[in-house]
N, C-alpha and C positions, 0 to 999 in steps of 0.2 A: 220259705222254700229253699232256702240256702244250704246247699248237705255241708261244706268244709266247716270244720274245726276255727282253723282260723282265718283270717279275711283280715286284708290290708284297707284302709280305712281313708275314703277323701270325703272330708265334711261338704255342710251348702255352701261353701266360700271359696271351697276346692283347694282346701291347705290338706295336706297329707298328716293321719293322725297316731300312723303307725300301724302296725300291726298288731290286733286285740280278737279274743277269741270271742266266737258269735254272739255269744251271750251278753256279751258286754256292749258289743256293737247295737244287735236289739236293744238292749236299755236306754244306750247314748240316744239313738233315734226315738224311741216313743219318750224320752226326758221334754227331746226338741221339738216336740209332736209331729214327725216326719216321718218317715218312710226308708229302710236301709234296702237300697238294691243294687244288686251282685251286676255291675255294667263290665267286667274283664272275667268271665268264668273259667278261661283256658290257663289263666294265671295263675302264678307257685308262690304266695297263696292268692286265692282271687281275689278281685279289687272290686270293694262294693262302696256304693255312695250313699249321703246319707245328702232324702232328697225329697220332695213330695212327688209320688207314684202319677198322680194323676197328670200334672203338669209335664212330665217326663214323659209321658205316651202322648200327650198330646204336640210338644215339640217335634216329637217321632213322625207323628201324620204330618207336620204341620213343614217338615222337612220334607218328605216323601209327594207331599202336594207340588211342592215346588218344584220338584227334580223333574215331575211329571207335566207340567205345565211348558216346560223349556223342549220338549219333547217334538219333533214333526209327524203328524198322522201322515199315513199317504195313504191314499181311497183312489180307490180304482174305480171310474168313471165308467162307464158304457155308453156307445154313439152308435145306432145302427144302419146300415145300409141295406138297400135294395138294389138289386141285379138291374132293373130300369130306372134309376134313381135320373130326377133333371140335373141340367148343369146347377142350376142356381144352386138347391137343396145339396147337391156334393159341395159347392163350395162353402155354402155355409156349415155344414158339419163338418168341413174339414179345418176350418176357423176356430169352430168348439176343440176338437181334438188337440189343434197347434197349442190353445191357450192352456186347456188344463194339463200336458208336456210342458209349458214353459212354465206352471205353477208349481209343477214338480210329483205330477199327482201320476198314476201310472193308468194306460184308456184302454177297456177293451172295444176289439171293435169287433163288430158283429155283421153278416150279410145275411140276413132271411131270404129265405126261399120257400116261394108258395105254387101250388099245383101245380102245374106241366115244368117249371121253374127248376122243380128235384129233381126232373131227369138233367138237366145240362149244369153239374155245379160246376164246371167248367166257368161257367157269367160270375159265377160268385166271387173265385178264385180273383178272376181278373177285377173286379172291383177291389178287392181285398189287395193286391198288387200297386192298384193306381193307387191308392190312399198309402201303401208303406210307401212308396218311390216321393207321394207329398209332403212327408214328415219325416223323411230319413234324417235331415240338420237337424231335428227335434226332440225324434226316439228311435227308440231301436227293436225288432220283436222278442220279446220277454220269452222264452219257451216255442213250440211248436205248435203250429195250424191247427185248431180242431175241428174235426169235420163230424156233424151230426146230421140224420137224411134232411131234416128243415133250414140248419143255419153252419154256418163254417167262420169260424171266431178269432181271434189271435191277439195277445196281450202285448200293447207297447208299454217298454218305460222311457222316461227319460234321460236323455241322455248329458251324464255331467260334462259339466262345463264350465270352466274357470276354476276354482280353487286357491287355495292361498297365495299361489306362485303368480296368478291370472297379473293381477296388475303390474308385476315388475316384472314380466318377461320383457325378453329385450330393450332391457334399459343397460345392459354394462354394454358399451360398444370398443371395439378395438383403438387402439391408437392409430392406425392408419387411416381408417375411416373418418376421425372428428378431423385429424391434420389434412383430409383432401376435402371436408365441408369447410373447414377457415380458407382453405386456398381458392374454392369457389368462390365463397364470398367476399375475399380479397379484390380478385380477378374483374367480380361484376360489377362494383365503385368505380 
C-alpha cells in the first residue's frame, strides 16, 4: 500500500539502508520474510521499515494501553438529600461527600422533593446551601442550580490543592528574619 516511487530504507536493526525504489525495498523484505512498512509518510522520500507487521501493531496497543492506564477517571458521585433529612443522616452524607472531594472525584448533590414538599422548594434550597457552606474547604459548585418540579441538584468539584510548588512554599526566608531567630536563641541560653 505504499504509492511513492522511492522510500528511504531502516532495516530490523534500525541501521539506515539508503534510499531504494519500492520494489526493491519489497523484495529486501519478503528475502528477510518480514514486512516493509511506511512509519514517516510525510517524508521526501518516506521512511519505511522493514519489520514484522504484527508485532508492530501490537507494540502500538501495547504503548497506548499504557498511556491509558496512567490516566485519572473522575466519576461523579451522587449523594441525596431530603428537605427533612435527621442530623445524624446529614452528617453522615455529608462524610461521604467530603471523602469522594478529597479523592478528587466530582459529587452531585441532589435534594428530592415529595408531595406537598414541591410547593416550598425554598427547603430544598436551603439544604442545598448548608451542605455548600459544609464543603466549601473541599469543593466548589461546578456550573449552576438545577431546579426540576421533584429535585434541585448542583455539581461540586474539587478543589486543587497543593501542586508542585505545595511543599517548598515558604522555605526561602529573608535575611532578617533567620539573623532575629539566632538572636532569640542566643538571648534564651
Amino acid at each position: 500500500m505504499i504509492h511513492a516511487t522511492e522510500v528511504r530504507i531502516i532495516d530490523e536493526d534500525k541501521k539506515q539502508l539508503g534510499v531504494l525504489s519500492t520494489k526493491e525495498a519489497l523484495f529486501l523484505a519478503k528475502e528477510k520474510g518480514l514486512d516493509l512498512v511506511e512509519v514517516a509518510p510525510q517524508a521526501n522520500p518516506p521512511v519505511c521499515r522493514i519489520m514484522d507487521y504484527g508485532k508492530f501493531l501490537y507494540e502500538l496497543h501495547k504503548k497506548a494501553h499504557e498511556a491509558k492506564k496512567h490516566q485519572k477517571q473522575i466519576q461523579v458521585k451522587e449523594i441525596k438529600f431530603r428537605p427533612k433529612i435527621s442530623i445524624h443522616d446529614y452528617n453522615f452524607k455529608i462524610r461521604h461527600v467530603q471523602r469522594f472531594l478529597k479523592e478528587g472525584n466530582k459529587v452531585k448533590i441532589t435534594v428530592m422533593l415529595r408531595g406537598r414538599e414541591k410547593a416550598k422548594p425554598e427547603l430544598a434550597h436551603q439544604v442545598l446551601d448548608r451542605v455548600l457552606e459544609n464543603v466549601q474547604d473541599l469543593g466548589q459548585r461546578d456550573g449552576t442550580i438545577r431546579t426540576q418540579p421533584w429535585a434541585i441538584s448542583a455539581i461540586l468539584s474539587p478543589i486543587k490543592s497543593g501542586g508542585k510548588d505545595a511543599k517548598t512554599k515558604n522555605t526561602q526566608r529573608s535575611q532578617e528574619e533567620v539573623q532575629s531567630n539566632r538572636e532569640k536563641e542566643n538571648t534564651s541560653q
